[in-house]
N, C-alpha and C positions, 0 to 999 in steps of 0.2 A: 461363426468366425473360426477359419483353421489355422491352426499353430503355426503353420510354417508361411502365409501372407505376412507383410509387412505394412506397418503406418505407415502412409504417406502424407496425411494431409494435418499431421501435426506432431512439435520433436525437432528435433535433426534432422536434415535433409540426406545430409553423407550417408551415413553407415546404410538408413533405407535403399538410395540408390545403389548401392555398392551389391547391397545385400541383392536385390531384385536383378542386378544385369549378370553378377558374376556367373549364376546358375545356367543363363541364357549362353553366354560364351564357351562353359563347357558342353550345351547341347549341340551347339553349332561344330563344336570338335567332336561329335559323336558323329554328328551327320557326316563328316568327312570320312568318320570310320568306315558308314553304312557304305560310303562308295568306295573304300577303298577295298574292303573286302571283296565286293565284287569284282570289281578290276581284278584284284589279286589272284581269285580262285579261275575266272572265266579265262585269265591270260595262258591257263593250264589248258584249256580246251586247244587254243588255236588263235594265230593273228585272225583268220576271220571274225571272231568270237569276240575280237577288240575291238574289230571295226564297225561289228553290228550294234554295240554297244554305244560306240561315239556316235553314228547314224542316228540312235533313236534319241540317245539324249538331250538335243533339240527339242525333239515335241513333249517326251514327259517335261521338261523345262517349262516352257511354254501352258500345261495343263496346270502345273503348280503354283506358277505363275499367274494364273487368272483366278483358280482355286482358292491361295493365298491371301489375292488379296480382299476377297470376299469374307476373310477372317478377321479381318482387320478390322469391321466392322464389330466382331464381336467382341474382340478388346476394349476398342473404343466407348462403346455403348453400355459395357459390366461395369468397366473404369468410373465413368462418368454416373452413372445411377449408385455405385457403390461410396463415392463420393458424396453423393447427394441425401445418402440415406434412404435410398429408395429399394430394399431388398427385396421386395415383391417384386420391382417392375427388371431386377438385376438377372432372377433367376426366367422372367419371361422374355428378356431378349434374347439370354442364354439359350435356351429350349427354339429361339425363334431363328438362331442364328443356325443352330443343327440341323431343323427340319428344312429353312431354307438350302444350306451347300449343298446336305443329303439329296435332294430335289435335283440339283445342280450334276453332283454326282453323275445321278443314274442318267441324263442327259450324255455325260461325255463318254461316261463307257459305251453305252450304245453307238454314239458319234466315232467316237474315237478307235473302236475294234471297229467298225467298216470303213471308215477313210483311211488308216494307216499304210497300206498296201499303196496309196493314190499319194500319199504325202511324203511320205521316205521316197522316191523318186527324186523328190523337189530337192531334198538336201542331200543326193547324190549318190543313192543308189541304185542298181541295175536290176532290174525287173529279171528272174529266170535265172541268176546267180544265187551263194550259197549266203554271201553276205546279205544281200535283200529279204533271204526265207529268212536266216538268223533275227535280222533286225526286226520284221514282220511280228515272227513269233514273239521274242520281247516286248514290246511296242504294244501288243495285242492282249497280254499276260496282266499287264502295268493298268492299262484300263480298264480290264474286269475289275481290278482290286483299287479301281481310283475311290470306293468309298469308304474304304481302309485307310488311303493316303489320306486323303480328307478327315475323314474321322481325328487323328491324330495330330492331325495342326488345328483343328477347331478346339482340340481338349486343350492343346497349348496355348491358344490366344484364349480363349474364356479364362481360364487360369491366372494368362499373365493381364489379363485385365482386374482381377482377382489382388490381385499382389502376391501370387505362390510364382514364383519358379521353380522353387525345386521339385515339386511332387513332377511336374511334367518331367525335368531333367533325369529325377529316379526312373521315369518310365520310358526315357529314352535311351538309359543306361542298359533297361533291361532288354530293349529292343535290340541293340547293338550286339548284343551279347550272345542275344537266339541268333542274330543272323548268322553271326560268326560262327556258331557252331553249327546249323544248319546249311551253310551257304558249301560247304565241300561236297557235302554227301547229297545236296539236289544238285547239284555240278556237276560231279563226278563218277555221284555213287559207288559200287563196290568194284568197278573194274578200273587199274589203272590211276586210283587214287592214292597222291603220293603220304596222304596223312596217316594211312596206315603204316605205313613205312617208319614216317620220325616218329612212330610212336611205338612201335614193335611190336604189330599186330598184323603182320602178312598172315599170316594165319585165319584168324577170324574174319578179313578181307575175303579170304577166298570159299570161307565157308557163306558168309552174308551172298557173296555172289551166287554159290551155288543154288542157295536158297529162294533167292530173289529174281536172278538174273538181269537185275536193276544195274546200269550201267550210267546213269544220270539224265538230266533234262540238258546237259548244254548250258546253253543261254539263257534257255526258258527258265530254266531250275533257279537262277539267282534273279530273275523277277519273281517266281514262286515266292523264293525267300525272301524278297523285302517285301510283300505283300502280307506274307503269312505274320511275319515278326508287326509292322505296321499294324497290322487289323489285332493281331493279342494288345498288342497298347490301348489301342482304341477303345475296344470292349473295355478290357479295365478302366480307362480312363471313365466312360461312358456311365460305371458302374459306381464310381466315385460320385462322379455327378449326381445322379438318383439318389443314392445314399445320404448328402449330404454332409461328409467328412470332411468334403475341401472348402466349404462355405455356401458353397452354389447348391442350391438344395432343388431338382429338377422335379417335376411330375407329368405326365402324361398329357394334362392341357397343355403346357407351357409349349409343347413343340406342334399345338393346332393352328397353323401360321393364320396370321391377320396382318389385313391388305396393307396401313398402315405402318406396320412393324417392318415388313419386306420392303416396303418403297425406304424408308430412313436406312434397310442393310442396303440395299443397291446403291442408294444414293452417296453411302460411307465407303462401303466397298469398290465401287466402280473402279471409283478413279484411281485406287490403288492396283488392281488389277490393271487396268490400260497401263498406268505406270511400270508395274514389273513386267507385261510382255512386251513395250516396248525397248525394254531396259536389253531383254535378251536378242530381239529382233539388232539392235545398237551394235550387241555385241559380234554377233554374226557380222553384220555391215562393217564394221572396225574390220573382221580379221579378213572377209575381201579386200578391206582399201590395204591393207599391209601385204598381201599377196599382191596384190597388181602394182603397189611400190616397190616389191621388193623383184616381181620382171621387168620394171625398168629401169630401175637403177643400175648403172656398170658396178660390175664388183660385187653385188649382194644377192645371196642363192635364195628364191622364192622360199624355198622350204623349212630354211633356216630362219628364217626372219618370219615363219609364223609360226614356226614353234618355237623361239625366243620371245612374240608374242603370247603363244598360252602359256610358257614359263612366267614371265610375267603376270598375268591373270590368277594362275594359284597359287604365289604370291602374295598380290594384292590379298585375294580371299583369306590367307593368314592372316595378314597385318590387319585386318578390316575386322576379324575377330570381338574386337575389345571395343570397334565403334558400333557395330549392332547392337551386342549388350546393349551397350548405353542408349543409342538410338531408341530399343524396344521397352526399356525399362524408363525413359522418358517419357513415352508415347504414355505409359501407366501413371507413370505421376504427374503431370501435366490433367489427364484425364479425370482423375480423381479428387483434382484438386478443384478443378474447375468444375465436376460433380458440385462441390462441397463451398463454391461462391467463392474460392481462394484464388482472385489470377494472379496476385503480386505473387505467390506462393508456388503456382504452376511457371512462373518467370523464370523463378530463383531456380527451379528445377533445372530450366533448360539450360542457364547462364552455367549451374556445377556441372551438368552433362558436356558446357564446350571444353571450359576449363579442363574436366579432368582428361575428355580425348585427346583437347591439343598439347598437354602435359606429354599425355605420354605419347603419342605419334610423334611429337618432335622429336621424344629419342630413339625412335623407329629411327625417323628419316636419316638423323647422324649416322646410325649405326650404318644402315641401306647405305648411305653414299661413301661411305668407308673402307665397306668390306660388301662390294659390290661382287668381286669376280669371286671370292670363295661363296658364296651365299649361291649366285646363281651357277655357278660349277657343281655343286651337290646336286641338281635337280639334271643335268646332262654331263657326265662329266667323257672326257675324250671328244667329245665334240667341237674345237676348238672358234671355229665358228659363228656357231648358237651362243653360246657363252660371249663371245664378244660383244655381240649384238644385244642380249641379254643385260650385259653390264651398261650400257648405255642405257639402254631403256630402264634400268633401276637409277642410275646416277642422276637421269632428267626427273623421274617419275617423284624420286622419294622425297626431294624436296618440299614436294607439295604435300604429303601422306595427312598433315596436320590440319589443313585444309579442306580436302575431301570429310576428313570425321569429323569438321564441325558441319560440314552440310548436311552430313547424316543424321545428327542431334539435333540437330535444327528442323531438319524435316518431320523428326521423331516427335518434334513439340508441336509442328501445324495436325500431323495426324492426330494426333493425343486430343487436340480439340476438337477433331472431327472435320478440320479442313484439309480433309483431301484431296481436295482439286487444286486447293494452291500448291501443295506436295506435288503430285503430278506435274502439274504447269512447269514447277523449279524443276523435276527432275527429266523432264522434254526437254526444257532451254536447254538443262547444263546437256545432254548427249545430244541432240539434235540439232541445237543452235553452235554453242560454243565449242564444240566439241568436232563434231563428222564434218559440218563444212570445213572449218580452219586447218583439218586434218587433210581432208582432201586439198585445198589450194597450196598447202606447203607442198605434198605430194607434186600435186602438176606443176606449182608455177616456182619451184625453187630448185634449188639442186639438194637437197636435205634427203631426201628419200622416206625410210623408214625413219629416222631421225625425227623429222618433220610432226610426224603421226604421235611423236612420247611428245613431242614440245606443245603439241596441240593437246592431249590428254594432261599435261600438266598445268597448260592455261584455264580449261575449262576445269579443273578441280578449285584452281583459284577465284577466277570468277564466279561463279556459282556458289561458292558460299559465301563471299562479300552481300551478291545480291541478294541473296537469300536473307542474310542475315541481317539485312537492311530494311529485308519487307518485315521481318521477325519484328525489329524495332519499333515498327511501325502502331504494331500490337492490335492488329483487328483481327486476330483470331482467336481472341480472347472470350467470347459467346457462350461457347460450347453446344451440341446438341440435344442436351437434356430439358428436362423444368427440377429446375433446382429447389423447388421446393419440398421438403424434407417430408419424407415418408408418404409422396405422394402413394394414390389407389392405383391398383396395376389394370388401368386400363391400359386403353391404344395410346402411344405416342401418336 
């Protein structure tokens, strides 16, 4: 047992939950760091340098994306055997979930460093230009080191299936941190980097250069650096686990995968992977239908109106902050409860999970339709335009905000039991049913325009968790995937 897990399956429900998502919503604002720093330093290089970056981020999206949610599985499976009192069979899925991604991994680096050159074309790069070599080289850097990335969302889902957030949170703090101080000088390096400057070291700049004649990697340099930073987490993480410091106590059989153990991750995992890259495929398809509305609408600049569209979007990713947490911190207690033959108990989880997002997203959304135009005027400002267009899209949008985080807790409680195909299915309906068609027919068949496109992403946030929440009711994912019987032998599931 380590110090910093939480009780979940008996006590107070509050303070655990609180306890287990807060840590989660400060890693996810770390993760924002991890990309802002590179935006930041690469925007030093050259517009090219930006654009090779928005190119590639599609497909690493997309790799994490399916990566991810093959993690999910090991959340779910530690959850629910830790629950169960089954710590043999806790630490064998754990070890089983590693050697599986790891497996997984080395597939996509090889996949993925040879089709890159053939798939940045697709999302609109010119073969023979300076932007395509940029985005190539990144693109190409990000999958050598995808068992680095992996690495460090498996230590996070084993973890948070664990009931620790923090230990992974510490190690994303420490990630952040390397990047940050590395991300200039693989950048940069010692030629024409402006941080020797605010720091009053022109000096030793130019001695480093003389020495080195290292003038940076570019592009490349800041995939180096989330790679390098990613994989030190991972190893420590990795080294925890063997150890047996954070609870999880690993050894060398536990990762000799059995056939068994792999078909229950794929079968957990799957669906959650199809989910998240459809989710980003969606998103792509959204910001076509907002371009092609915003060339035909009279009066509305293509341009403007899809980047008051990704204004919108890291936005949303703010506000949404506080319903992941909860989401991922449900998934755990839900899990463990239902380990442990508790459902009335994995209920009550979900029910405080809605309660406390729709508490607080309601007073998102007041705030959001109040101070619409100062909020999204910070993120473009002089652009009088985008901002307009902007404020609409938050005025329609935010109403709903309360809505969307109870589908997210809700969803967080089918995965928690390990049903994630019904998660999936809800999260197909809401973007592909309720969502893209109703979006598109305002589009063609109304005079709404982009309008049309927030009224249909506010619809579909609403419906979707009504249904959802109705299948919730229903209460047939109440099973779980375990044998709940206590202390079982660590054989095969």
């Amino acid at each position: 047992m380590s110090s910093r897990d939480v009780t979940l399956t008996e006590g107070g429900m509050l303070k655990p939950l609180l306890v287990l998502s807060l840590p989660i919503v400060l890693s996810q604002l770390m993760q924002v760091g991890y990309n802002l720093a590179d935006t930041f330093w690469v925007g030093r290089v050259g517009e090219n340098a930006v654009s090779a970056l928005s190119f590639s981020w599609p497909i690493v999206f997309l790799m994490i994306s399916i990566g991810g949610g093959f993690t999910v599985a090991g959340t779910v499976l530690v959850a629910q055997n830790k629950g169960a009192g089954n710590d043999d069979r806790v630490d064998h899925v754990a070890g089983q979930t590693i050697a599986f991604v790891t497996l997984l991994s080395v597939v996509f680096s090889a996949v993925g460093y040879l089709v890159a050159p053939v798939l940045l074309p697709l999302i609109g790069t010119t073969p023979g230009t300076e932007v395509h070599a940029l985005s190539v080289s990144y693109t190409r850097t990000i999958f050598l080191g995808v068992y680095f990335m992996f690495g460090f969302f498996i230590f996070q889902a084993l973890l948070r299936g664990w009931g620790d957030t923090r230990t992974p949170m510490y190690l994303m703090a420490f990630g952040v941190v390397l990047n940050v101080v590395i991300d200039p000088f693989l950048i940069l390096g010692f030629q024409g980097n402006p941080l020797f400057g605010v720091l009053g070291l022109a000096d030793l700049q130019s001695t480093l250069y003389g020495l080195t004649g290292f003038a940076g990697m570019g592009v490349q340099g800041a995939a180096v650096a989330t790679v390098f930073s990613r994989g030190v987490g991972a190893l420590v993480g990795f080294g925890l686990l063997f150890s047996g410091r954070v609870g999880i106590h690993l050894s060398t059989e536990d990762l000799l995968l059995k056939v068994e153990t792999v078909r229950k991750i794929v079968r957990i995992g799957a669906p959650t992977s199809i989910e998240q890259s459809t989710r980003a495929l969606g998103v792509t398809a959204l910001t076509a239908l907002v371009a092609y509305a915003g060339a035909t609408a009279a009066g509305v600049d293509t341009s403007a109106a899809v980047a008051a569209f990704g204004i919108g979007n890291r936005l949303n990713s703010l506000v949404f902050l506080p319903a992941i947490g909860l989401q991922q911190g449900v998934e755990t207690a839900v899990g463990q409860n239902l380990g442990a033959g508790k459902a009335d108990r994995a209920k009550r989880a979900v029910f405080l999970g809605v309660g406390l997002i729709a508490g607080a997203l309601a007073v998102v959304s007041v705030v959001g339709t109040l101070f619409a135009e100062p909020i999204v005027a910070v993120f473009i400002p002089g652009e009088p335009n985008v901002v307009a267009i902007g404020v609409d899209y938050l005025r329609i949008i935010a109403p709903a905000f309360a809505f969307l985080g109870v589908f997210r807790v809700v969803s967080g409680g089918f995965r928690g039991s390990g049903s994630t195909r019904t998660a999936m299915a809800f999260s197909l309906l809401s973007l592909w049913v309720l969502r893209i068609p109703p979006a598109y027919a305002l589009v063609e068949w109304t005079g709404l325009g982009v309008t049309g496109i927030w009224y249909a992403i506010a619809f579909s946030n609403v419906a979707s968790a009504v249904v959802a929440g109705l299948w919730f009711l229903r209460g047939t994912w109440t099973e779980g995937v375990v044998d709940t019987a206590r202390a079982a032998p660590a054989a095969d599931d």
